[in-house]
C-alpha positions in Angstrom: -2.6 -10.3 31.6 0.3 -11.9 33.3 2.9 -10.0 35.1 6.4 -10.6 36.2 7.1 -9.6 39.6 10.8 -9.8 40.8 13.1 -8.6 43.7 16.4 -9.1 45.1 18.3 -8.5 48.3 21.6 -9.2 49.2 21.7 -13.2 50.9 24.6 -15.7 51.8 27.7 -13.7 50.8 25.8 -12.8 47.2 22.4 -12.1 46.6 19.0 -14.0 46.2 16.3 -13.2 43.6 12.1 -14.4 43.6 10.7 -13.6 40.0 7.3 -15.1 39.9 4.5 -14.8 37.7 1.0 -13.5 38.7 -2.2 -11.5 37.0 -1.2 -7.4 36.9 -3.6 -6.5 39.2 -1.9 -8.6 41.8 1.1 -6.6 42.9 0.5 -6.9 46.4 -0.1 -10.0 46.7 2.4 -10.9 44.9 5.1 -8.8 47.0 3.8 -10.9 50.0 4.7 -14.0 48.6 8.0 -12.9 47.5 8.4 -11.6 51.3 7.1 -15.6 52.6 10.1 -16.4 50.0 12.6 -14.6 51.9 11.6 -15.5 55.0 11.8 -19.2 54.3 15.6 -18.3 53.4 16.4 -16.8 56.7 14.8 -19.2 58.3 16.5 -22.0 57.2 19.9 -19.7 56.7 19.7 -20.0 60.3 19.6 -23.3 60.5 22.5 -24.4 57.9 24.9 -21.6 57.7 28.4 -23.0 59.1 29.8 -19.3 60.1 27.0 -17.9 62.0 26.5 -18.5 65.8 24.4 -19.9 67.2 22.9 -22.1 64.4 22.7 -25.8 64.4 25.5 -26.4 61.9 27.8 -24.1 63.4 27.4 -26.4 66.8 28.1 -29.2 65.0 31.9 -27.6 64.2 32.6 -26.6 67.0 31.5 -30.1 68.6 34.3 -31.6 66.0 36.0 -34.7 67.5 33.7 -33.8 71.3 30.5 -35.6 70.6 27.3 -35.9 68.5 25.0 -33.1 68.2 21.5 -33.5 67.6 20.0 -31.7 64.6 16.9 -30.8 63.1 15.4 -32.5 60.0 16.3 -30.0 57.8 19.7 -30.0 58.5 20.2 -33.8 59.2 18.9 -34.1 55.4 21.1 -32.2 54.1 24.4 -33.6 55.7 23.3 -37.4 54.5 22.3 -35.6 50.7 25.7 -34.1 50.8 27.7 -37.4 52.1 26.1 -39.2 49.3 27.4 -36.6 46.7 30.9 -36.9 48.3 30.6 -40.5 48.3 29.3 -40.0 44.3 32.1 -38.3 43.4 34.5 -40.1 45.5 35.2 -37.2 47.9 35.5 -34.3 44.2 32.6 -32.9 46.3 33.2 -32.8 49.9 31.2 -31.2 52.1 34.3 -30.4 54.9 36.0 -28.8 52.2 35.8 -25.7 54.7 38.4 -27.8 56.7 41.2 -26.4 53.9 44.1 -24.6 55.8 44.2 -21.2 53.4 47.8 -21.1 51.9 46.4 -19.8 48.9 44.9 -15.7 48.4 42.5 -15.0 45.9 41.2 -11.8 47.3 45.1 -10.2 47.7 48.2 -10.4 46.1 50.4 -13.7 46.4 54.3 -13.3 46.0 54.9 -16.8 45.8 54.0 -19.7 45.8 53.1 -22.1 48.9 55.5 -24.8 49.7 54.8 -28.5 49.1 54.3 -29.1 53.0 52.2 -26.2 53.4 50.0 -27.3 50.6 49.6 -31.0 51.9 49.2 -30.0 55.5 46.3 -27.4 54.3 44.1 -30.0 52.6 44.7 -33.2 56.3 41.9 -32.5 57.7 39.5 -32.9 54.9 37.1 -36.1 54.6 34.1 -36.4 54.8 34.1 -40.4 56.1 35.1 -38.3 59.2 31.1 -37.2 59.5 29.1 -39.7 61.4 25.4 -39.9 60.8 22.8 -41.6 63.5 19.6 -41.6 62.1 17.9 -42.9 64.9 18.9 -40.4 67.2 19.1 -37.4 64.7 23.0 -36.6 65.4 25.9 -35.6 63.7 29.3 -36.3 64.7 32.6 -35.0 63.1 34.9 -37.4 64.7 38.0 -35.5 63.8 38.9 -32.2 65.6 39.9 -30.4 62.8 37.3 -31.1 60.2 34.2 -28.8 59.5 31.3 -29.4 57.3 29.8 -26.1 54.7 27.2 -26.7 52.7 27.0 -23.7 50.6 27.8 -26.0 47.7 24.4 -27.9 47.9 22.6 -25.6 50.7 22.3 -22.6 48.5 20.2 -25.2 45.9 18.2 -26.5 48.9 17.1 -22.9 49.6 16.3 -22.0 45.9 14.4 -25.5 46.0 12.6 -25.2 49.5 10.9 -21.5 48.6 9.9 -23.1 45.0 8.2 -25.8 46.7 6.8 -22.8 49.2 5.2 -20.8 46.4 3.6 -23.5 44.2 2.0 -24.3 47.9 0.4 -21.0 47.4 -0.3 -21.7 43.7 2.3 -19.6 41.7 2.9 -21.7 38.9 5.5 -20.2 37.3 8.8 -18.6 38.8 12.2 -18.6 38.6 14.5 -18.2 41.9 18.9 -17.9 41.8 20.5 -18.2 44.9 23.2 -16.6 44.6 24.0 -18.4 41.2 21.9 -21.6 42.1 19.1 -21.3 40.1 15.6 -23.2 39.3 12.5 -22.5 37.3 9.5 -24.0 37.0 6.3 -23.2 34.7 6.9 -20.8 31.7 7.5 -16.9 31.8 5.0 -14.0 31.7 5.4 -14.5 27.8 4.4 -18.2 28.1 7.7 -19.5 26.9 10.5 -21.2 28.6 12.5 -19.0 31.0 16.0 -17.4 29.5 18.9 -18.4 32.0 22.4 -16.4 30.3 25.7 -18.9 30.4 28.5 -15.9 31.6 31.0 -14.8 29.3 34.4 -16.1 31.0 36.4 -14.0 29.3 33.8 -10.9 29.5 32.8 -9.6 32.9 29.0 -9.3 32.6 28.1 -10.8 29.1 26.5 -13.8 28.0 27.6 -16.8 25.6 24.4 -17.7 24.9 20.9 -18.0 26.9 19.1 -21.6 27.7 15.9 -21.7 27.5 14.8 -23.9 30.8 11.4 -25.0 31.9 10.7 -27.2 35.2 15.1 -27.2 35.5 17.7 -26.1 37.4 21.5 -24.8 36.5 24.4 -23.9 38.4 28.3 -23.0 37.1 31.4 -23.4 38.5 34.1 -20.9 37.1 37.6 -19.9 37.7 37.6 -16.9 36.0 36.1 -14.5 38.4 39.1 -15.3 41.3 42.4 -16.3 41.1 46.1 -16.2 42.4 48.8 -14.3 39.9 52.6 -15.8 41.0 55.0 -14.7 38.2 52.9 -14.3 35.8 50.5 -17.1 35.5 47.3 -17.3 36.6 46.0 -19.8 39.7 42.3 -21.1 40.0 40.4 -20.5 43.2 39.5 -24.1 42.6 40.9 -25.8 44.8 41.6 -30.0 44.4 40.2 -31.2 47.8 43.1 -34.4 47.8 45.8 -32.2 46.3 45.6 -28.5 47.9 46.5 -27.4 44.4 44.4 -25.0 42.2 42.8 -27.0 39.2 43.6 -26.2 35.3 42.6 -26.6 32.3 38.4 -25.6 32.8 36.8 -22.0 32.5 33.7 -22.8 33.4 31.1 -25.5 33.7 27.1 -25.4 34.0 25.5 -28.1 34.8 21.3 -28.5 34.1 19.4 -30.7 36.4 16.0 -31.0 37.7 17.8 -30.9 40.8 18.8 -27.7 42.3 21.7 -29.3 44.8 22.4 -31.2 42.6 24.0 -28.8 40.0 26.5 -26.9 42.2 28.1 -30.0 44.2 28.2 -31.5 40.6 29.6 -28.5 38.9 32.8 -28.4 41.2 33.1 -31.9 40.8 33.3 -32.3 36.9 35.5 -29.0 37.0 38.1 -30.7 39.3 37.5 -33.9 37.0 38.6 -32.5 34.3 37.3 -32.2 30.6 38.0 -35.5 29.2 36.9 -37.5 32.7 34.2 -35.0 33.4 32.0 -35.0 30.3 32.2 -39.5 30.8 30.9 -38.8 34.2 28.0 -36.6 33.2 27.2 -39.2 30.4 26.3 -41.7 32.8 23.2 -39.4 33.9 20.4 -39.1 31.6 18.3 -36.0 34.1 22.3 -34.4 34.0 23.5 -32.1 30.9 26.9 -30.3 30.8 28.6 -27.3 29.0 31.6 -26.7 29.3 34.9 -24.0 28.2 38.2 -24.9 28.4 41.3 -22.3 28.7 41.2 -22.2 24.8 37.9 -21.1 24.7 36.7 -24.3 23.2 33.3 -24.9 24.4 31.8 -28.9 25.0 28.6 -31.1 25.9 27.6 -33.5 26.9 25.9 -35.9 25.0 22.1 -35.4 26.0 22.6 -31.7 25.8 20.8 -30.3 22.8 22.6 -27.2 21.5 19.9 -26.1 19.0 18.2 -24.8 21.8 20.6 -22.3 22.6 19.8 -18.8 21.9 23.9 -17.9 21.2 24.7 -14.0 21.3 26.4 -12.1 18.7 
């Protein structure tokens, strides 16, 4: 009989979660893999994370407008994968977003608003055309000394991606892995059907809209629901518009489906700061993309190669 084996620690500012699938006699085995899982994500946590020292990305920053740095594989992957999302998007998804000056407070209370200078100065030193790649040499370069590169957008996807890729080496076959919201699945659950991935409720903490069932995919959302700025009375997104410095309107949420785990995060930002109309056109472009979306009226839209039989919806 097949077993589900699962477990979850707390990882990159949230928490990351193995679920894989093995025979019930295998339990040990089977928490040894999930370990191997882990340690692949520390390992390479070290590697990418922007705000810890001593890591390669963090040298990068603070090299900023100094000189190149040379970088591992990993990393130096990641920067191009992320410049051509930015470039994708034209610069919706930019990797040194992190460069934002914060005039906005989602985490206490705001008495009023920012002023139009503040707002424009905040967003300056965001671009990622400043972020110079050799790939001879292996080097990064920010060529501006106040620009910063983060990747948790696409580096959280990588992670979920890179112990997948781990654990089919050592022949699981089926599991499902959500780093901290960036999640794929491969194979079918211990039930042999598809795995059940919940869409959040944005207007209920902790509930689902409806469950996808997803094989071989990946999903990530963007919401503004969870944080946000109250200034007289009206309510300000934590997404922020990378050209504009102003919180975005208009969106909920959005989940994008992809076989691509970075993919779906850098492009779940990007339609959200797209908005609905100019979102959904991009997303039809891509036949490997789907999109769901809720606007502030609780409408909810797809895209057009998103099949909404197969949703499970809750009552």
């Amino acid at each position: 009989m097949s077993q589900l084996y699962t477990e979850t620690i707390p990882s990159m500012t949230s928490t990351l979660s193995i679920s894989i699938i093995m025979d019930d006699d295998q339990e040990k085995d089977a928490q040894e893999l999930i370990q191997k899982g882990f340690e692949k994500a520390n390992e390479l946590i070290k590697i990418i994370s922007a705000w810890e020292a001593g890591t390669q990305m963090h040298a990068v920053n603070q090299a900023a407008g100094v000189r190149p740095v040379v970088v591992g594989n990993e990393l130096f992957y990641l920067i191009q994968r992320g410049l051509k999302i930015s470039e994708l998007t034209k610069g919706l998804f930019d990797i040194t977003f992190a460069s934002i000056d914060k005039v906005w407070y989602f985490d206490k209370p705001m008495s009023e608003f920012p002023t139009p200078a503040a707002i424009g100065q905040s967003v300056s030193n965001i671009n990622y055309k400043y972020v110079q790649l050799d790939s001879k040499n292996k080097t990064v370069f920010i060529n501006n000394k106040g620009t910063k590169i983060e990747l948790g957008a696409i580096g959280k996807g990588y992670i979920a991606n890179q112990i997948k890729e781990l654990l089919i080496s050592y022949g699981i076959q089926s599991g499902l892995v959500n780093a901290g919201g960036d999640l794929v699945c491969w194979g079918k659950n211990n039930e042999g059907y598809p795995w059940r991935v919940g869409i959040a409720d944005p207007n209920k903490k902790e509930s689902y809209i409806a469950w996808l069932p997803l094989e071989n995919q990946a999903v990530a959302t963007s919401g503004s629901y969870e944080r946000f700025a109250l200034i007289d009375g009206e309510k300000y997104s934590h997404i922020i518009h990378p050209k504009t410095g102003y919180p975005v309107k208009g969106l909920q949420s959005v989940t994008i489906i992809s076989p691509d785990p970075e993919l779906c995060d850098a492009i779940a930002t990007s339609v959200f700061l797209m908005g609905l109309e100019q979102g959904l056109e991009f997303v039809n472009q891509f036949e490997d993309i789907q999109c769901f979306m809720i606007d502030n009226q609780n409408q909810y839209y797809y895209s057009d190669n998103l099949n909404t039989n197969q949703y499970v919806q809750q009552n």
